[in-house]
C-alpha positions as CSV (number, residue, x, y, z in Angstrom):
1,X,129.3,101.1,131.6
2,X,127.3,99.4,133.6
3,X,123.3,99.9,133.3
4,X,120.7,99.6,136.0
5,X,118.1,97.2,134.3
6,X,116.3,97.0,138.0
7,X,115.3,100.8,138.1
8,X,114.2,100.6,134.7
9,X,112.5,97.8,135.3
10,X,110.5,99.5,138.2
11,X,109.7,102.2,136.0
12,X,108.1,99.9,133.8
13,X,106.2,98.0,136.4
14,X,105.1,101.4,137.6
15,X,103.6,102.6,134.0
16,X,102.0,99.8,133.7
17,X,100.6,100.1,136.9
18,X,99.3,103.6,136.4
19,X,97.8,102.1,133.5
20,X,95.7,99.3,135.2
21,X,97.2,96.6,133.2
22,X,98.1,93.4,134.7
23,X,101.5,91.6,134.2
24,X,99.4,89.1,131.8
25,X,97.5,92.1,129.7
26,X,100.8,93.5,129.3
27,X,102.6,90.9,128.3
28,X,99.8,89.7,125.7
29,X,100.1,93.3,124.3
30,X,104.1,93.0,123.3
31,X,103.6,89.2,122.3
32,X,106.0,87.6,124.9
33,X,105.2,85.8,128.1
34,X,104.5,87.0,131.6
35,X,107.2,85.2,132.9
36,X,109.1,87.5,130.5
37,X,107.6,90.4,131.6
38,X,108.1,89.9,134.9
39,X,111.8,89.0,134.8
40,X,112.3,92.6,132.9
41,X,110.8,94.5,135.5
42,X,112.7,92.5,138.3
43,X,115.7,94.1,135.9
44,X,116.9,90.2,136.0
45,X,116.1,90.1,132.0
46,X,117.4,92.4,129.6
47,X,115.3,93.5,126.8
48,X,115.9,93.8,122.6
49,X,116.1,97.0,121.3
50,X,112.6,96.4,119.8
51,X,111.0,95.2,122.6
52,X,112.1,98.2,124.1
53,X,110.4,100.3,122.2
54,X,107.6,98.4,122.3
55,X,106.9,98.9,125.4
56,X,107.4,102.5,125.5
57,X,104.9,102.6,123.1
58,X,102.5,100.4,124.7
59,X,103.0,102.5,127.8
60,X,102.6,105.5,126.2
61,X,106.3,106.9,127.9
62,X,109.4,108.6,126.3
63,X,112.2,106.1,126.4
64,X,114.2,108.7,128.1
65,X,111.7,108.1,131.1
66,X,112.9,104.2,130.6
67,X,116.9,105.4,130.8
68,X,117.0,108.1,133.3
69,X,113.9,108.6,134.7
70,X,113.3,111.7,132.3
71,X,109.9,112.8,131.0
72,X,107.0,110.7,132.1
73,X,104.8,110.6,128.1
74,X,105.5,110.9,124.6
75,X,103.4,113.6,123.7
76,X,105.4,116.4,126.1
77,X,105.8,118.8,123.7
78,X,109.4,120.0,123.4
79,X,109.0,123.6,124.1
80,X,107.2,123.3,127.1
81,X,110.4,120.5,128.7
82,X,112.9,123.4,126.8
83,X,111.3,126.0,129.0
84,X,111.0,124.3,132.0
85,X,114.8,123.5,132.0
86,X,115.2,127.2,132.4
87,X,113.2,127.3,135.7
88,X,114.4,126.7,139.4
89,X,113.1,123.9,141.2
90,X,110.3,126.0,142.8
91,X,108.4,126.7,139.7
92,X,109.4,123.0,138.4
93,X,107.6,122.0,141.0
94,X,104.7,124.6,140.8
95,X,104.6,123.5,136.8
96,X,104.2,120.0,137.8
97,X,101.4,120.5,140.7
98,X,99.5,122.7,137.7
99,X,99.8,119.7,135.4
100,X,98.4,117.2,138.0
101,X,95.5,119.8,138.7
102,X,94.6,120.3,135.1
103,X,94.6,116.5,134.8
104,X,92.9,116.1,137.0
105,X,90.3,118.6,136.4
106,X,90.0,117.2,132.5
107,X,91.2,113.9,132.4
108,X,91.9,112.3,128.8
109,X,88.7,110.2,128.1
110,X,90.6,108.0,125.4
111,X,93.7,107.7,127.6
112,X,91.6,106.0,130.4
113,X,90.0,103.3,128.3
């Protein structure tokens, strides 16, 4: 099975990008070089299993978002991704308009910084 280390790579970049950091911020965060960083999220490098989660950690993401483009945070609770798998794509896409509005509206202070 062959796995697509360029889209997860773009995912990365993307987070981290959302996030404001900088190839060289991010890089000093997980302890490996920028030229490291940037080779994973041209999917040229393929990443340890703990640098992996490393990074989801640093970028605050579900390594399912990583793998299949699944969940964008860690702290989705369970019940609310359970109960939107029982929705049709309307009200998945209602669901997600609300959660950008109530960002929005009150942004995470400590998230931010």
């Amino acid at each position: 099975m062959d796995f697509d280390y360029t889209t997860m790579g773009n995912r990365i970049r993307l987070r981290r990008k959302e996030l404001h950091l900088t190839q060289s911020d991010f890089s000093k965060k997980l302890g490996i070089s920028q030229n490291h960083i940037s080779a994973i999220e041209c999917g040229t490098q393929h990443l340890s299993f703990e640098l992996f989660i490393s990074i989801c950690d640093t970028l605050h993401i579900n390594p399912d978002y990583l793998i299949n483009g699944c969940t964008h945070t860690t702290n989705t609770p369970l019940q609310i991704m359970n109960s939107l798998n029982l929705c049709d794509k309307s009200c998945i896409e209602l669901a997600r308009r609300f959660a950008e509005l109530l960002v929005e509206l009150y942004p995470n202070e400590d998230k931010q910084k």
